[in-house]
C-alpha positions in Angstrom: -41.9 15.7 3.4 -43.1 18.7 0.9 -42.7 21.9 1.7 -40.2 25.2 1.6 -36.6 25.2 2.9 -34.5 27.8 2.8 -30.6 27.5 2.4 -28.3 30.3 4.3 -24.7 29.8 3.8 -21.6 32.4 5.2 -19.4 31.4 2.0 -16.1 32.3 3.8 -16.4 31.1 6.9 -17.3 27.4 5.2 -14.3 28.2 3.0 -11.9 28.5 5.5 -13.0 25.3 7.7 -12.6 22.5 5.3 -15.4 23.3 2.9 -13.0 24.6 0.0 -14.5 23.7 -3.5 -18.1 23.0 -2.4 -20.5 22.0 -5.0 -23.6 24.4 -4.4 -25.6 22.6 -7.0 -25.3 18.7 -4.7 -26.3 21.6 -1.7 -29.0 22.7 -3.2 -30.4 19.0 -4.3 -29.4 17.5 -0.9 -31.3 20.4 0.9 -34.3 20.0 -1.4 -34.5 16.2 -0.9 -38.0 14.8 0.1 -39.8 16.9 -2.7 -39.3 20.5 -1.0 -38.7 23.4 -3.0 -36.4 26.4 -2.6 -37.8 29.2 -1.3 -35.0 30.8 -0.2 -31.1 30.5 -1.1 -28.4 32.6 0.0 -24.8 32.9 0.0 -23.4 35.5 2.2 -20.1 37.4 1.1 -17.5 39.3 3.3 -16.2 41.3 -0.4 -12.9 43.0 0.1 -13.3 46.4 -2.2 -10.1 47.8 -1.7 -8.5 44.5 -1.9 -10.4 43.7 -5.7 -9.1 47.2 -6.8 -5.5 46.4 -6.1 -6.2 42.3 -7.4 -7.4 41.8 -10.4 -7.2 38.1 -9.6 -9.2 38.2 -6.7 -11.7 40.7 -8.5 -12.2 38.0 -11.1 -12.4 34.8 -8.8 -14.9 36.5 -6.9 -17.1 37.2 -10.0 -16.8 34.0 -11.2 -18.0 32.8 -8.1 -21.2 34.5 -8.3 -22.0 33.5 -11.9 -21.6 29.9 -11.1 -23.9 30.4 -7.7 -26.9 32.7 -9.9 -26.6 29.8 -12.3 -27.7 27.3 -9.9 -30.6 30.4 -8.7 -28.7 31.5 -5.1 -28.5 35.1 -4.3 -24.8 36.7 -3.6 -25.2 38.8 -0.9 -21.8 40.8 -0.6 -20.9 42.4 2.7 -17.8 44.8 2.5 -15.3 44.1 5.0 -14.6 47.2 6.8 -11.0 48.2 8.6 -10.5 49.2 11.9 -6.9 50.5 13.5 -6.5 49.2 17.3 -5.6 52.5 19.2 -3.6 50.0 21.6 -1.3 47.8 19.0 -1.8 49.3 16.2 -2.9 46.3 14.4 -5.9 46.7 11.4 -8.5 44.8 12.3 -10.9 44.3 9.6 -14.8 42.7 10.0 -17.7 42.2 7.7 -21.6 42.4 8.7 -22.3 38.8 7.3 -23.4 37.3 10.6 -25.6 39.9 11.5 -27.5 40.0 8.6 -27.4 36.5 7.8 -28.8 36.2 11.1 -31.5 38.9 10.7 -32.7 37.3 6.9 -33.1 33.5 8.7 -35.4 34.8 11.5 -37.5 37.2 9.7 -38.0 34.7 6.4 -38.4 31.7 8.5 -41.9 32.7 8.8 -42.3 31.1 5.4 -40.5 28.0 5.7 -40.3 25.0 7.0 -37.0 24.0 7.0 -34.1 26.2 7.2 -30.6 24.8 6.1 -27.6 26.4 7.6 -23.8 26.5 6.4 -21.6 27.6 9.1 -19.7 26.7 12.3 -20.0 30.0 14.1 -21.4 29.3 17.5 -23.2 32.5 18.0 -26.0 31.3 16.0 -27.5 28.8 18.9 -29.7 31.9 19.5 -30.9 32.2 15.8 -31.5 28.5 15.8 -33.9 28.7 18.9 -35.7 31.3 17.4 -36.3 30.0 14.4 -37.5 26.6 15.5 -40.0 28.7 17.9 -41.5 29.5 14.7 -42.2 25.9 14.2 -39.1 25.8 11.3 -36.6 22.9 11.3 -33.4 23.7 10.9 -30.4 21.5 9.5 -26.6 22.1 10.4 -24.5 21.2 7.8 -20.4 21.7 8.5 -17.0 21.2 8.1 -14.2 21.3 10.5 -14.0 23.3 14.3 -17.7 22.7 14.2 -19.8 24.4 17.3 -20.7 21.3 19.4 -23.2 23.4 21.1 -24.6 24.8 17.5 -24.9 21.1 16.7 -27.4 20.5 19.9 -29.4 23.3 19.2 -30.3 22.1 15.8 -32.3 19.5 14.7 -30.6 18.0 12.2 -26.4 17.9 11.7 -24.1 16.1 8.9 -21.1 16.6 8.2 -20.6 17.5 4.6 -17.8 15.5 4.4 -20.4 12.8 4.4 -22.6 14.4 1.8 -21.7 12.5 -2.1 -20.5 15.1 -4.4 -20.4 18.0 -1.7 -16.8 18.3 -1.8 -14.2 17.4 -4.5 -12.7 13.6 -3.6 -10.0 12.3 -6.4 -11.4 9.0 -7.8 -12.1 7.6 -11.6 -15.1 5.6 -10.1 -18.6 7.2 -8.7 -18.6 7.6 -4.9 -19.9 4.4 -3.8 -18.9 2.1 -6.5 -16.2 -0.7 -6.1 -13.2 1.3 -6.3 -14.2 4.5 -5.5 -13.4 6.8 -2.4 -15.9 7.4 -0.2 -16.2 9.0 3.7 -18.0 8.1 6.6 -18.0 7.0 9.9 -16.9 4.3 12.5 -19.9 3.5 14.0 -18.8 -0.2 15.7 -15.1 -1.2 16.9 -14.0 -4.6 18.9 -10.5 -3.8 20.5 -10.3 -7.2 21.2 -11.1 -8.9 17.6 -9.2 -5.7 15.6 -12.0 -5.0 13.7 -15.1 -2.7 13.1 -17.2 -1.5 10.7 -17.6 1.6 8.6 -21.0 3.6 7.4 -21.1 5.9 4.7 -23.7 7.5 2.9 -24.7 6.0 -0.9 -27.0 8.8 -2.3 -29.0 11.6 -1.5 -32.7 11.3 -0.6 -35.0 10.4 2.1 -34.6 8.6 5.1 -31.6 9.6 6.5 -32.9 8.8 10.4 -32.9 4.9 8.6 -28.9 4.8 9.6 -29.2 0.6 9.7 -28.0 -0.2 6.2 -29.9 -3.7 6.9 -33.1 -2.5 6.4 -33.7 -1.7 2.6 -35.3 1.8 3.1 -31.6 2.9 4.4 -29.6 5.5 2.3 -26.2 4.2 3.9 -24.0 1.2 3.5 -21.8 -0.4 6.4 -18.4 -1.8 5.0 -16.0 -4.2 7.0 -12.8 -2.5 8.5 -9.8 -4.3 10.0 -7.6 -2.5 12.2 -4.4 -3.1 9.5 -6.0 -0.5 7.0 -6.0 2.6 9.6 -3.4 4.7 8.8 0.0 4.1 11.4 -0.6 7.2 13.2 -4.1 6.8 13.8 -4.9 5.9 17.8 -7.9 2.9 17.3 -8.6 3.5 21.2 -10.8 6.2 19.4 -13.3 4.2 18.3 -15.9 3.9 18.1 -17.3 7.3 17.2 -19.4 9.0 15.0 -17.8 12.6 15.9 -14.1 11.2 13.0 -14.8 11.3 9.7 -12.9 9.1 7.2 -11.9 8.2 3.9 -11.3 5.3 2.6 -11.5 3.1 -0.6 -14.3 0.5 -1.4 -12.5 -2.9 -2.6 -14.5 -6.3 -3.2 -12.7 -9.6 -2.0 -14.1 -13.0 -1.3 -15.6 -11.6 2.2 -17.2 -8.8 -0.1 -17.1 -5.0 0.2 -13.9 -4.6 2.7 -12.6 -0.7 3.4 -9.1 -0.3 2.7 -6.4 2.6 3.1 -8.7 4.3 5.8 -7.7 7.9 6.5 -8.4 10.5 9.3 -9.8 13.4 7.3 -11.9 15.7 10.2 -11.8 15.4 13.9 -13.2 17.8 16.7 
């Protein structure tokens, strides 16, 4: 598939819902996977000013940010957040614009892509998602934690970016995928009665990803064997199967081959 995608992500929002320390450079080749170029890439900003005039700290984070992003060719878009008083408690209540117009830049540029890839969990966007793929654009979900589950319908494709190699930080001396290495995925397949299941991850970014049967050599994932004993103690097994928990766990080779081991509960619904 060749083509133009655009990439739209509210940078707070996925900041604050598990999406801390994203690599914008593994976004920008995962969303430009199957030869498509970037047409479009932004990275929408709620921007405190009174809070950078009082913080140097925060001043200087948040322009660090942005040079890292322009290297990699996104546009920062900052939105000032704006404070309100509630007449009624007295609270400040402070708000930003980013949804609005990260909402109005997807519909109006989507006219000159064909895939749009979103970064968000905010639910209100169902109605942006419908409009866009009126326009004949795909759109791709890609989130974190409290993720919309009716956002998730309305596009066409979702992943978790847990699942995506080298989105997110993972602490490991060995490449995701290698024997050794941490890794996260999914348990797709679990017998209660024999204590064991299986686990699928993804090995690298590319093409194919509807190929989810790592037996077929097209497929971009690998299945691991899981026993029951490597689940973490508090973790309720009546769960599985399901492809809704994401965990981590670490790749370890024994005579029956690739086994998971130390298998953690890292995002749930």
């Amino acid at each position: 598939m060749k083509g133009k995608v655009g990439i739209y992500v509210d940078a707070v929002n996925v900041t604050m819902n598990g999406g801390f320390g994203l690599r914008y450079d593994v976004l920008r080749k995962f969303a430009c996977r199957d030869g498509m170029s970037p047409s479009r890439m932004n990275v929408y900003l709620a921007f405190d000013e009174q809070r950078a005039e009082e913080d140097q700290d925060y001043r200087n984070k948040t322009t660090r940010f942005s040079e890292v992003l322009r290297d990699f060719e996104y546009k920062v878009i900052k939105k000032p957040v704006q404070y309100y008083r509630d007449e009624e408690t007295q609270e400040t209540i402070t708000k930003s614009t980013v949804d609005m117009d990260m909402a109005v830049d997807i519909i109006t540029q989507a006219d000159n892509l064909d895939k749009v890839v979103l970064l968000t969990n905010n639910g209100s966007y169902v109605s942006v998602v419908d409009a866009v793929q009126r326009k004949g654009t795909r759109v791709e979900l890609i989130g974190f934690d409290d993720m919309s589950a009716n956002l998730k319908k309305e596009t066409d494709v979702y992943i978790s970016g847990y699942l995506i190699p080298g989105l997110l930080p993972i602490e490991s001396p060995y490449g995701w995928g290698e024997t050794g290495s941490k890794v996260r995925g999914v348990c797709y397949d679990f017998s209660h009665e024999d204590g064991y299941g299986f686990l699928r991850f993804l090995t690298d970014i590319g093409e194919n990803l509807w190929i989810t049967d790592s037996r077929f050599e097209e497929s971009p994932y690998s299945t691991v064997f899981a026993h029951i004993s490597q689940f973490e103690d508090n973790f309720d097994t009546d769960f599985l199967p399901s492809r809704d928990l994401i965990f981590e766990f670490d790749l370890v080779e024994n005579d029956k081959g690739l086994v998971a081991e130390d298998i953690v509960l890292i995002s749930a619904p």
